[in-house]
N, C-alpha and C positions, 0 to 999 in steps of 0.2 A: 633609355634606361633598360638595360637588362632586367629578367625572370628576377636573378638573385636579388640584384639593385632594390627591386620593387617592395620585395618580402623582407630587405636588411631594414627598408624605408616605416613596413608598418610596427608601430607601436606593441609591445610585447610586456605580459606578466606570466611570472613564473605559476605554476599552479601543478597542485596532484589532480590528476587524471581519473583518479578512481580513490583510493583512501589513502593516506598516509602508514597504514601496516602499521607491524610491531617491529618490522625488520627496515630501519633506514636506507639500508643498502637495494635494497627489493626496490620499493618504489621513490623513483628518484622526482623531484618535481621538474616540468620541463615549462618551456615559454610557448606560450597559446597567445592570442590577436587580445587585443581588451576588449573583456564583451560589453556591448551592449544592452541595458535591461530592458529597455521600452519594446520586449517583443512582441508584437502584437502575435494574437489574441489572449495572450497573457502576458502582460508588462508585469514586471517587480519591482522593487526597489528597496535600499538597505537604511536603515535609521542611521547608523554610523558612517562620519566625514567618508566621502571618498576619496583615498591617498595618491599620491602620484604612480604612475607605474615605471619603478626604479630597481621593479628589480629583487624583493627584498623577499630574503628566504625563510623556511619556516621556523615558527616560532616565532613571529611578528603579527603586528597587529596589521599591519599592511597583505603581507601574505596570506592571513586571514578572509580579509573581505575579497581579495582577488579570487581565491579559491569559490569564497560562496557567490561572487557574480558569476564566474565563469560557468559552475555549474547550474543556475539560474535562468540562466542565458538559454543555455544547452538544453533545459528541460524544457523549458519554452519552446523551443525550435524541435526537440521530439514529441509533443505532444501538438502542436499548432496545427500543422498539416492533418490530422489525425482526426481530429473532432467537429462536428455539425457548425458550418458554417453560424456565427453569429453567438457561440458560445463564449459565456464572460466568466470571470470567476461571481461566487457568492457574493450579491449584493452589499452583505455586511461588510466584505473585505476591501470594497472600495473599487478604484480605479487601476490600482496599482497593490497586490501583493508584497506588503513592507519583512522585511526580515530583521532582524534582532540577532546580533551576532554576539554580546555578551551578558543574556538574560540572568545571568546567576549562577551558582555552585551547585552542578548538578551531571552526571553521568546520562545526559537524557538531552532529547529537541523534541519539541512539540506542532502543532497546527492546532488554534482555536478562532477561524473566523474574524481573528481581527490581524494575524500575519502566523508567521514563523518565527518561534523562539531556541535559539540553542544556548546550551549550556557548558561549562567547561569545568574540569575539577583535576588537581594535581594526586596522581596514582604511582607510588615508588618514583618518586621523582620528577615525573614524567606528566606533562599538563597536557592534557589529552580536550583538545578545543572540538565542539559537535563540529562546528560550521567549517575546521577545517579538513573536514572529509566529505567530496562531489558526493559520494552515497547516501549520506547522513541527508545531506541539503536535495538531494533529488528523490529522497522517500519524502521527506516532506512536503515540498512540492505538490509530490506523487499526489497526497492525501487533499491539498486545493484545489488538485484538477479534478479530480473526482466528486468532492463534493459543488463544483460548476457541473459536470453531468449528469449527476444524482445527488441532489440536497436531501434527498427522503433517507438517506442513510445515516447521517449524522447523528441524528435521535430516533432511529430503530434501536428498540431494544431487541437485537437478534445475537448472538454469537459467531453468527456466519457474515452477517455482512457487517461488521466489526471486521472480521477477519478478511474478508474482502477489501475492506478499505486497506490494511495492510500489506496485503497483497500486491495489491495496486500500487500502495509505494516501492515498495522491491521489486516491481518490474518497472517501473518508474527510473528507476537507480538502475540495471540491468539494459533498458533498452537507450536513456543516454548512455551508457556506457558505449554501447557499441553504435554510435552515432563517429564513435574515432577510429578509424581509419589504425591508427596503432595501435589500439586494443583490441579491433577485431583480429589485428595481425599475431599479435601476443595470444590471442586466447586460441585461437586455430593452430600456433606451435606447441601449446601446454597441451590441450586437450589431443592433439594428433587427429582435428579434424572429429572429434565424436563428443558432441558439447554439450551432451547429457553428462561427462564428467565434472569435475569441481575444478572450478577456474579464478581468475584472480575478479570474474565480472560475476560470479556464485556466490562467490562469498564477500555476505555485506559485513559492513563496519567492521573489519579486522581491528583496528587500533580500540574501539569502544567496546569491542567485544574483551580484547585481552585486558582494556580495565577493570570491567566489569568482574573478570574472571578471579581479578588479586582477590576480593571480598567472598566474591559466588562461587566456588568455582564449575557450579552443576547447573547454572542459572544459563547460559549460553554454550553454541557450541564450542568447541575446542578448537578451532584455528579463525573465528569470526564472531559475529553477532547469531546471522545465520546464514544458513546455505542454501538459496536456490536448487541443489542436487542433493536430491535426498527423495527417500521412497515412503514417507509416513502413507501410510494407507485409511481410507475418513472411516470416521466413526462420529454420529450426532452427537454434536456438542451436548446434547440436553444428557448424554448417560458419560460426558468424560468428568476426572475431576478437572477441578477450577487453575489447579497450578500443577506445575512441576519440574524437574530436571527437563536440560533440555532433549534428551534423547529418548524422550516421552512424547505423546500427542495430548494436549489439553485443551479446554474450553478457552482459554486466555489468548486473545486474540492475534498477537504475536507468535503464538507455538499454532493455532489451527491455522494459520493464514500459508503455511510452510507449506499445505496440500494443494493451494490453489497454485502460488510461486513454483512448485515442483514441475505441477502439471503446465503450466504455460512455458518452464522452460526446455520441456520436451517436445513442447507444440513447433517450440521456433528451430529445435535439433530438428525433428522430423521432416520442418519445411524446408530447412537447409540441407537437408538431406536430396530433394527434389529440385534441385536448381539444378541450373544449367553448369556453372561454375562453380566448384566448390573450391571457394575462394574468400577472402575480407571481400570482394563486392556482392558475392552472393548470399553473404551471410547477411549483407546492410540488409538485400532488399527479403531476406527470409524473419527478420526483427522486424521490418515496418509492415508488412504483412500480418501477423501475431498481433503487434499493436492495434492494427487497423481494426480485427477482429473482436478483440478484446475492445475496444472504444463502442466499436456497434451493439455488443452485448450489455455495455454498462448502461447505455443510453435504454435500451430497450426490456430488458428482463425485470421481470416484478420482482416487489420484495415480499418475496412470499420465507415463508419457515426454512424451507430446503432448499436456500438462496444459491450455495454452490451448483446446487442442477442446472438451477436457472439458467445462471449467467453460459454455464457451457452448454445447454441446449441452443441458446439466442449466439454463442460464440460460433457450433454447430451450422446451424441455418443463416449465418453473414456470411461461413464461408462459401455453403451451397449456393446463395443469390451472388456471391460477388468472382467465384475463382468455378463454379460449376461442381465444385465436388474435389475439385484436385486435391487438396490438399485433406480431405476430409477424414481421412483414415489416420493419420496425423492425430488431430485431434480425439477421434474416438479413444484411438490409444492411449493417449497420454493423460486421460479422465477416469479410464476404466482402469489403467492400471495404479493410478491412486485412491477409486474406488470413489470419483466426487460422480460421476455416472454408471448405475447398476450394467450390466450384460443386458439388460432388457431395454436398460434407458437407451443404451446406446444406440440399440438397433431401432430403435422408434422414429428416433428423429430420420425418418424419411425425405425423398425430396416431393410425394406427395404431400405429405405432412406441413412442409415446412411452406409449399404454397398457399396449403389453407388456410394457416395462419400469416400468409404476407400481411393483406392489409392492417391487423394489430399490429405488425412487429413496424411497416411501413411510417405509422402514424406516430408512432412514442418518438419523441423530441426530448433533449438534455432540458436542466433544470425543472420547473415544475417547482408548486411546493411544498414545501419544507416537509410536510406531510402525507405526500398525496402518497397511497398506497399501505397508507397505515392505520391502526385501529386502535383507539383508545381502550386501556384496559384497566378496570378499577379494582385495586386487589386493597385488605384491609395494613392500613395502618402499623394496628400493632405485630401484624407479626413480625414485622420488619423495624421494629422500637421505635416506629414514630406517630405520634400523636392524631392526625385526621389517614382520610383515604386516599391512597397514593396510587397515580396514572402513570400505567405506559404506557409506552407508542409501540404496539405489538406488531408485528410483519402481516396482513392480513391483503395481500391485490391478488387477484384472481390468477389463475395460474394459467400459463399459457401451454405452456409442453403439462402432459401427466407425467413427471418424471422424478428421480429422486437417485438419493446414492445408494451404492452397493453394504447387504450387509457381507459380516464377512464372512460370513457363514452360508451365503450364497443367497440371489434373488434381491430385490432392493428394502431397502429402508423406510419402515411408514413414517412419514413426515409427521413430526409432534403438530400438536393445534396450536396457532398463535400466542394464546396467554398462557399455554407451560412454556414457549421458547422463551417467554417475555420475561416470565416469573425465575425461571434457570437464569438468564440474561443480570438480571437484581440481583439473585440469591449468590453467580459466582463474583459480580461486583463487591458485593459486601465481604465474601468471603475474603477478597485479596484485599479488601481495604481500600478500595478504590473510590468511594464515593462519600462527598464533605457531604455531612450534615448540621445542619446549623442549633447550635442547644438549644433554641426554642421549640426547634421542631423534634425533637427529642421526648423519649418518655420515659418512665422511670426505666422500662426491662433496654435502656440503646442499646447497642454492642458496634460502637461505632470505636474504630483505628484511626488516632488522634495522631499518627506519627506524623514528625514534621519529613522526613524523608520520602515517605511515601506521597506520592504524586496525585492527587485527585484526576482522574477521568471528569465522573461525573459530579451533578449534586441534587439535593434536593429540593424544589424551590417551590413558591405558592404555585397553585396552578392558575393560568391566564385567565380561565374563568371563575376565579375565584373560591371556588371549593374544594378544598383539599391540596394536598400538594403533589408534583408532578416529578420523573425522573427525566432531568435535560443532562445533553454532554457538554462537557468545557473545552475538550480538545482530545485530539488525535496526538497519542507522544508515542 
């Protein structure tokens, strides 16, 4: 049997590649192998029948699940290699990572610990399904794998590592992306080889962004959800406001997460910029490089207040223990010039430095739990309209680099103290209406957002010990 024979022989479903767009003609869907979901170290699986594969194009219920296996598959297989031997997902989620591909009427998909929910809703015409976009389903993902490396994040109340976990979905979606062989071909012809420009693998959720847009139209960017290339420069959550246009920087974890996704996708221009070939194969091994780095840092950096430092000091000294420094200036760059590392930070992380801290950074291992690295913080009740004393999980581990981000006015940023991140963390939740409260636990001053459209993040629930009540999260959307 012939090469062709062989490849005419295996079994094929149609699937988008990257998203479905607003422009049919753009992205066309093509035939990939049937994936597989029992990937190990992350197996998935779908609640809904699995259909034949016949073939069936979109706008079907069949096309659907093909799409969210294929990219399920795929994030499994970008992330698997990548992570400490012996890493599972979150206890809660079981064996297997279940997904939910027609959770309800909604311009939205989520992650809460017990799978992945997408939603679907008809916009001018047009039924714009979550799960039928690889991006949509590989941010989500993004947010399972990370919380198996760091479950201390889930219920931080921080601003920053909220937006980290975001983060981390968009390069989730961004480095499967370029796991294909014709998207890095594609994105190396749009960009002309300098892929700090905006690419079709930049910009996420194009099709859910343009729904979004009929209603909002200031709510997202103007040709996506968002864009990986872009230059927002940080500024601490604790002095931005809580919302805003998308061409704004704000506390809301969606819009601050843009500094981190910027800066990692200049990490991976940079390294790709140092290959030997600049090519689709040197761009494969300048993504799993970044990722690699990024995995080390997530496992290892505290969740302290000025969590973005963190992670890119700890991203910093992986690369210094793993590549010698090669790649180092890379990095600096692309932190300093989105201001998540001061001029001063940058120049610290030393490679004396980064030795004397080996055995800590050595020692920290993925999962851990749910709270280690966190400090309870009891703020009163009422000023927040509810009835007893209410706890968070403020960001309080000890800091491993002395480092922080840039202000912009030059020199770095003093890191706020744990219980104002934690109290900002509350106060912009409330503000956007993000968080259920239940009318018992209510007082007469609530000022609780009963919309049914709005999506609870969090809620507020007894506390485990009994006294008072507690801020837990419900899910990553």
């Amino acid at each position: 049997m012939t090469v062709q024979q062989q490849q005419a022989a295996i079994p094929t479903v149609l699937v988008y590649e990257d998203d479905p767009g607003f422009h049919p003609h753009v992205n066309m869907p093509v035939p990939h192998p049937v994936p597989h979901l029992d990937t190990q170290p992350f197996p998935t699986a779908i609640a809904e029948s699995t259909p034949q594969p016949d073939g069936a194009g979109p706008g079907t219920e069949a096309f659907r699940y093909w799409v969210a296996a294929d990219a399920l598959s795929r994030t499994s297989q970008t992330w698997g290699p990548l992570v400490p031997t012996g890493t599972q997902w979150h206890p809660t989620v079981g064996r297997a990572l279940t997904s939910h591909l027609n959770a309800g009427i909604d311009l939205n998909a989520f992650y809460d610990r017990r799978g992945l929910w997408f939603f679907r809703r008809t916009v001018a015409g047009v039924t714009v399904a979550a799960c039928e976009s690889s991006e949509v389903v590989e941010h989500e993902t993004g947010h399972a794998i990370l919380d198996a490396l760091r479950p201390q994040l889930f219920n931080a109340a921080s601003a920053e590592a909220a937006a980290l976990h975001e983060a981390f979905g968009d390069i989730s979606a961004l480095l499967t992306s370029l796991r294909l062989e014709s998207l890095r071909i594609a994105v190396l012809a749009e960009t002309q080889g300098d892929l700090e420009r905006s690419s079709r693998v930049t910009r996420m959720a194009e099709q859910l962004g343009w729904a979004i847009r009929q209603g909002h139209p200031n709510a997202v960017d103007p040709d996506c959800l968002r864009n990986l290339s872009n230059s927002f420069f940080y500024g601490d959550p604790v002095q931005l406001p809580p919302s805003g246009p998308a061409n704004m920087l704000s506390s809301e974890p969606h819009s601050f997460s843009r500094l981190f996704s910027g800066a990692f996708l200049k990490i991976v221009a940079g390294i790709f910029r140092q290959q030997d070939l600049q090519d689709q194969a040197g761009l494969a091994k300048a993504a799993e490089i970044a990722g690699q780095l990024l995995v080390d840092a997530a496992v290892a950096a505290p969740v302290v207040s000025a969590y973005y430092a963190q992670v890119a000091g700890h991203m910093i000294a992986a690369e210094q223990r793993r590549n010698g420094g090669k790649y180092g200036q890379s990095l600096r760059s692309a932190f300093i010039r989105h201001g998540i590392l001061s001029l001063e930070a940058a120049a610290s992380i030393t490679e004396p430095e980064v030795a004397r801290r080996g055995a800590g950074i050595a020692e920290a291992t993925p999962g851990g739990g749910d709270d280690e690295g966190l400090t309870a913080v009891t703020v009163h009740g009422a000023t927040y309209g509810v009835t007893q004393p209410l706890t968070l999980s403020a960001p309080a581990a000890e800091r491993r680099f002395g480092i922080a981000g840039s202000d912009p006015a030059g020199g770095s940023v003093r890191p706020a103290d744990p219980e104002r991140v934690a109290t900002s963390f509350l106060e912009d939740l409330l503000r956007r209406g993000r968080v259920h409260v239940p009318e018992e636990h209510r007082s007469n001053a609530a000022f609780v957002d009963d919309s049914p459209s709005r999506l609870k993040t969090h809620e507020i629930t007894r506390s485990v010990t009994g006294e008072g009540f507690a801020l837990v999260r419900r899910c990553f959307d």
